[in-house]
N, C-alpha and C positions, 0 to 999 in steps of 0.2 A: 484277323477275323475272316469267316467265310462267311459270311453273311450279304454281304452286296453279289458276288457270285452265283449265290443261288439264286436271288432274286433276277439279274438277268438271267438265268435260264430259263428260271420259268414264264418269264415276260416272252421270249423267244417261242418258248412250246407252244403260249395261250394263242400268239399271234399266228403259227402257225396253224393251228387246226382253224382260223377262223379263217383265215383266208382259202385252206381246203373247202371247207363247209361253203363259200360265197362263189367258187367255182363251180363244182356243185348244181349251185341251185341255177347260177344262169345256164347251164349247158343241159338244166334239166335231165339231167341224174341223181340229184337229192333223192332218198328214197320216201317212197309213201307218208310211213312215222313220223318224218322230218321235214316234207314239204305241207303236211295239211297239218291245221292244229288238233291238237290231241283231245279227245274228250275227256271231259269228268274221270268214267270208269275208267280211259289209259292212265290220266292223272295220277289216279289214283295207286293204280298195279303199279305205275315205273315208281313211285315213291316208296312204294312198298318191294319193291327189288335191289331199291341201292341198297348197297351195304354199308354200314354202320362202322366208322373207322379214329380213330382215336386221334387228337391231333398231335401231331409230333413236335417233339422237343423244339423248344423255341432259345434261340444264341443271342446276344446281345451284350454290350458295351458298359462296365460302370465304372466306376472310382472307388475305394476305399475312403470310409468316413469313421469315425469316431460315433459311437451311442450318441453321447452327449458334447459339443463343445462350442464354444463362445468367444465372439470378440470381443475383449475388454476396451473399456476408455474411463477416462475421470471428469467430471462436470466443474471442475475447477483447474485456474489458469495458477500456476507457480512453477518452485524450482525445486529440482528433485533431491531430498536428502537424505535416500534412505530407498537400500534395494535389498529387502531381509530375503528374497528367493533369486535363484541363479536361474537360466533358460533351461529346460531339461528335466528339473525338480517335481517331485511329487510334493501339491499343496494340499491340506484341508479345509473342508469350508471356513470362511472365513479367516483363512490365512490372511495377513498383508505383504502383498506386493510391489508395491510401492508406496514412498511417502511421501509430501511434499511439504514444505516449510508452513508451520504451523502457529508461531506464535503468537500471534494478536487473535487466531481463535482462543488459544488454549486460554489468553486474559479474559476475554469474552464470555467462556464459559465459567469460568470464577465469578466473575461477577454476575454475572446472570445467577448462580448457584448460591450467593449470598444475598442475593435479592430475594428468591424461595425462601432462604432460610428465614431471613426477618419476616415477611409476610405470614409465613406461617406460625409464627412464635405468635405474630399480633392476634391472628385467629385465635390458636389456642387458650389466647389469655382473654379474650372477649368471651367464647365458649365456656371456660373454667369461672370466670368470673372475677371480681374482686377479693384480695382475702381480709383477715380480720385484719393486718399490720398496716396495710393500706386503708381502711375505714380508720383506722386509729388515727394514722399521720394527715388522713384529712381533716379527725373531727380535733387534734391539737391545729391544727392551720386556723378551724376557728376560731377555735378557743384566743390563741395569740392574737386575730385580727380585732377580736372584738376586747381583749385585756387594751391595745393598744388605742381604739376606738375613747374607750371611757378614759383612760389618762387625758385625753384632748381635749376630752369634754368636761371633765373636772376641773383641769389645772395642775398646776404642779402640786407637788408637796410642798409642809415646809423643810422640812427636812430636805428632801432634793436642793430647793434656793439655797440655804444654808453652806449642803456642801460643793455647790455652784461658784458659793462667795468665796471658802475657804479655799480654793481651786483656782480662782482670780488672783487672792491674795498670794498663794505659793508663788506663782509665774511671775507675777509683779517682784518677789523678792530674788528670785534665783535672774532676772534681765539683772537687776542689780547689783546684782554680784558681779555677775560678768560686764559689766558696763562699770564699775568700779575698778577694775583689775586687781594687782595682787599691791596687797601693803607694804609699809616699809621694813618689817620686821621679815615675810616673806623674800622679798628681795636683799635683805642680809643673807639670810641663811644660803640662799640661792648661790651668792656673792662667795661665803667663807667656803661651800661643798668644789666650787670651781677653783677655789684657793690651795684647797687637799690635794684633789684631783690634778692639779697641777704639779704641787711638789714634790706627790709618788711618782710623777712622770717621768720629772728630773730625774732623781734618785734612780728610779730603773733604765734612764736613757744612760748616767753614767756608769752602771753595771755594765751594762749591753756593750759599751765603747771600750772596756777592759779588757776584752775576750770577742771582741767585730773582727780579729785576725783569725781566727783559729777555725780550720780547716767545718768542724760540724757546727756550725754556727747557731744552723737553723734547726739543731736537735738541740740546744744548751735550755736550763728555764732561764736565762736572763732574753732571752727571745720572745720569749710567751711572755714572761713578764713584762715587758716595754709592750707587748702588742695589748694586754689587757689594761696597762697604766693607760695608754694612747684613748684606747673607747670608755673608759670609766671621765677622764677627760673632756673628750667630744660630746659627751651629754648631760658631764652638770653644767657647760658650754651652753647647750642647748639649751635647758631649762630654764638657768639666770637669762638668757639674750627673751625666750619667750614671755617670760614675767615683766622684763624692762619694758616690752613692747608694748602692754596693753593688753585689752580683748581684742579677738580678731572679729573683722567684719561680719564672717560668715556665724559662727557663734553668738555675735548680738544679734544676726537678726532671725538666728533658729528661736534663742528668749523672747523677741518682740514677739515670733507671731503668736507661742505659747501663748502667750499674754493675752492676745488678740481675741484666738479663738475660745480661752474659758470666758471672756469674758461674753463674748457673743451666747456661748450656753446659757448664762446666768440671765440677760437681757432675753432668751425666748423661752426660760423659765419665769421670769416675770411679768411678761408679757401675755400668755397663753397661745393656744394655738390658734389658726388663722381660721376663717371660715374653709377656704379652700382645702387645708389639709385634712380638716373634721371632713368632710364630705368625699377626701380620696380615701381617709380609714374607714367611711362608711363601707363605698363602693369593696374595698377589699373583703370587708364583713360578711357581704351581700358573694362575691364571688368564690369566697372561702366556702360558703354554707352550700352553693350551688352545685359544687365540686362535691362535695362530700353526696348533700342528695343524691348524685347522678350513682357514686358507687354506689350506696346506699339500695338504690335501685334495682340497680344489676345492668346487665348488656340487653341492648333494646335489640331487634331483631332486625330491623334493617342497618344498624350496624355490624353484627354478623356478617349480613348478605353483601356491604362495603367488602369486610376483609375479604369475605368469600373469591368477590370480584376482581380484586387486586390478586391474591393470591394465583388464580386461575391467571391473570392477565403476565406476568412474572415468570409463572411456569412455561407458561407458552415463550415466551422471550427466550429460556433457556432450553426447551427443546428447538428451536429454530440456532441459537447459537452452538447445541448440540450438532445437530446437520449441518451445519457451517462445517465443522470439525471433520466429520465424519466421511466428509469430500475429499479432507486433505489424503485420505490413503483411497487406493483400490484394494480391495479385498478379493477373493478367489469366490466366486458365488454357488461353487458345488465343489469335490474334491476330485484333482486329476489331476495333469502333465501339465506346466507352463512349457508347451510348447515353442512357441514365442515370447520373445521381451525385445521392443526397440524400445528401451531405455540407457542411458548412462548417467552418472551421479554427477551434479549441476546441471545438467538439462533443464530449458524451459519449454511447458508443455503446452498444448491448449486444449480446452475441454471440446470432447467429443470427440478427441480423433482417435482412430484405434489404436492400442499401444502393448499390447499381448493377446496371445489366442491358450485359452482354456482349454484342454482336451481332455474326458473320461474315456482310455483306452481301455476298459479290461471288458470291455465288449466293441467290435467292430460291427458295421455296417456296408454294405454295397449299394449303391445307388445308381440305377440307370435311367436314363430318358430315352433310349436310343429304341424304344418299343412303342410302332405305330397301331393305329387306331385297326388294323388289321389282325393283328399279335394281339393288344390286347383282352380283345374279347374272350381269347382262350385260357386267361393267366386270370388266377383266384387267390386271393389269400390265404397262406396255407400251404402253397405248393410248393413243393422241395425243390432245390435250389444246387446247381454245382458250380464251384468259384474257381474260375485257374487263377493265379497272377501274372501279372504278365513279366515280372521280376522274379518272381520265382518259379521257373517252368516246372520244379519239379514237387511244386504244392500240389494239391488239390482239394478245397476246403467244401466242407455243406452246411446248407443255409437254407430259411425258411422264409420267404413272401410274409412280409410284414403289413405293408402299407401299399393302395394303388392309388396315386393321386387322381380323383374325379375329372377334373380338369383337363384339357388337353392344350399342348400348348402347338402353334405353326412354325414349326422349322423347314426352312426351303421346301415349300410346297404339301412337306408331311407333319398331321397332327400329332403328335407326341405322348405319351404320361408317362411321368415318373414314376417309379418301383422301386420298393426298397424292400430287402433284405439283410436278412438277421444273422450272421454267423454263427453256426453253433460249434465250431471247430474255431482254432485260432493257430497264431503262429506269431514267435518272437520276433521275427524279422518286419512282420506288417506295421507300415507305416501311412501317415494320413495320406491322400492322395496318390498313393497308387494307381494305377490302372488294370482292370480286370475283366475278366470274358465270364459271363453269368450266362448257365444252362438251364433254362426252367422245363420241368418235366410239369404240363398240366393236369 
């Protein structure tokens, strides 16, 4: 750049004429115009004789930037399982870019999501109300409470005692049965079946022994026939050994308690019911009837406002378990260039550190600071603009003053602002941070 060059020369010229002019005046040759001050009316004529001069192109220092772009980060700490864009890539909004391990949200949000859904079923059914099947099954709940009320308060039937008695007497005969065991007429027959069963055994044990040499043995029927004498055997066995024994223990005492317990029915059907239990079928009576009024009624309004409040309370759970989720990825927040990616798969990350750079390239920018509070003054919004690169010498792009930051910032001694311009020309080879020589014609 020539830009420092000029500027000492003209620091050298200014210096010089003033050191002529200060010679000058001590040696008293300054001339008249310049040694006495001027009046008003000279004032005025010399202002009105300078000439009017346009100020010349201004040179200066910038960068190539991008229109639009962004340092990305994630607000959540995990491990990376998922990298659906390469570095390089054209994304759209809302692409994802990376992911990170997700599961105890992804349960989070189900459950949160079926917490909504009950809650609002409950609304709905408060709002819509009770229907007719529901009034029905409460006003039978009375009905039963109070059929069952008055049998307590009556007493039994007789009919009921009666077959309370005949219900003692069965039990009482069937323990006896089995508390008897089997007769002696039983125990023959038992006796002569294992006597049969025995003999077809024999009979086909010495079939079997006749043909025990011969190669398919275990295809022959005198095989199967010994194997079905054998179990026809084993269980009139079984039968006669079980009748000899008796009843078994467990069988008398399933009869006793039969016994037991009709008899206990018959004893609290003769007896009646107690005070206390009249007084729990009241209370049901009373509870059954209370129920029903309340359908009967409809939905009271600050029940509504209950479900209301639940519901609202629930949804919110599941929008925050929502965002929970929604952490786990980065997304592209406008569409452009994934320029950068310091990613790799299993990575662990931490929230907020920047981890891709965002670029919309298909508009470029120029950005200089290198324009002091001197230069400024002459640059306008608007003014045309000529861009070399310093990579490509043999570009030459035009550009339009977009933006003059207000601002001035102190660099080594000089106040600064920033200027940005607009490219309205482009070029495939332009990349972010270039470096470029900006010609503002004001």
């Amino acid at each position: 750049m020539k830009r420092p060059l000029v500027i000492v020369l003209v620091l050298i010229a200014v210096a010089g004429a003033g050191f002529g002019l200060y010679w000058l005046a001590q040696t008293g040759q300054l001339p008249d115009f310049l040694a006495r001050p001027a009046t008003p009316v000279e004032q005025m004529a010399a202002a009105d004789a300078r000439p009017i001069t346009a100020p010349s192109s201004i040179v200066a220092e910038g960068i190539v930037l991008p229109a639009r772009y962004a340092a990305l980060s994630m607000d959540a700490t995990g491990k990376v399982v998922a990298l659906p864009v390469a570095e390089g890539e054209q994304v759209a909004a809302g692409d994802v870019i990376a992911r990170l391990e997700s599961d105890a949200e992804v349960i989070y949000v189900a459950q949160a999501q079926a917490a909504v859904d009950q809650a609002r079923a409950a609304l709905e059914r408060l709002v819509n109300g009770y229907s007719e099947e529901e009034l029905a099954a409460a006003q039978a709940g009375v009905d039963a409470a109070a059929a069952n009320l008055a049998i307590l308060t009556q007493g039994a039937h007789p009919d009921d005692i009666a077959a309370a008695q005949a219900a003692v007497a069965a039990a009482q005969g069937a323990y006896a049965l089995v508390a008897a065991g089997a007769d002696d007429q039983a125990l023959i027959a038992a006796q002569a079946d294992m006597a049969n069963a025995q003999a077809v055994l024999t009979q086909a044990q010495r079939a079997y022994d006749k043909v025990a040499s011969e190669s398919d043995i275990g295809a022959r029927p005198e095989s199967a026939l010994l194997e079905q004498a054998s179990n026809n055997f084993a269980a009139a066995q079984a039968r006669y050994n079980d009748l000899a024994a008796g009843a078994e223990p467990g069988a008398l005492a399933q009869a006793a308690a039969e016994v037991q317990q009709a008899s206990a029915m018959l004893a609290r059907l003769q007896s009646g019911a107690t005070e206390a239990e009249i007084a729990a079928a009241a209370a049901e009576v009373r509870r059954a009837q209370a129920q029903y009024d309340l359908f009967a009624a409809g939905t009271r309004p600050e029940d509504i406002a209950s479900a209301q409040a639940e519901l609202n309370r629930v949804e919110t759970e599941l929008m925050q378990a929502q965002l929970a989720l929604s952490k786990r990825e980065l997304t592209a927040p406008f569409a452009g260039q994934l320029a950068s990616l310091d990613l790799r798969l299993g990575q662990a990350i931490s929230p907020s550190a920047p981890i891709a750079q965002l670029a919309d390239i298909s508009t470029w920018l120029v950005e200089t600071t290198d324009l002091t509070e001197i230069s400024i003054v002459d640059v306008a919004v608007g003014d045309t603009v000529q861009v070399e690169i310093d990579a490509l010498p043999d570009v030459e792009l035009q550009g339009t003053v977009t933006n003059i930051k207000p601002f001035g910032v102190n660099v080594l001694g000089d106040i600064t602002y920033k200027v940005t311009v607009r490219l309205g020309t482009s070029d495939p080879r332009l990349r972010w941070n270039m470096t470029a020589a900006v010609t503002i014609t004001p």
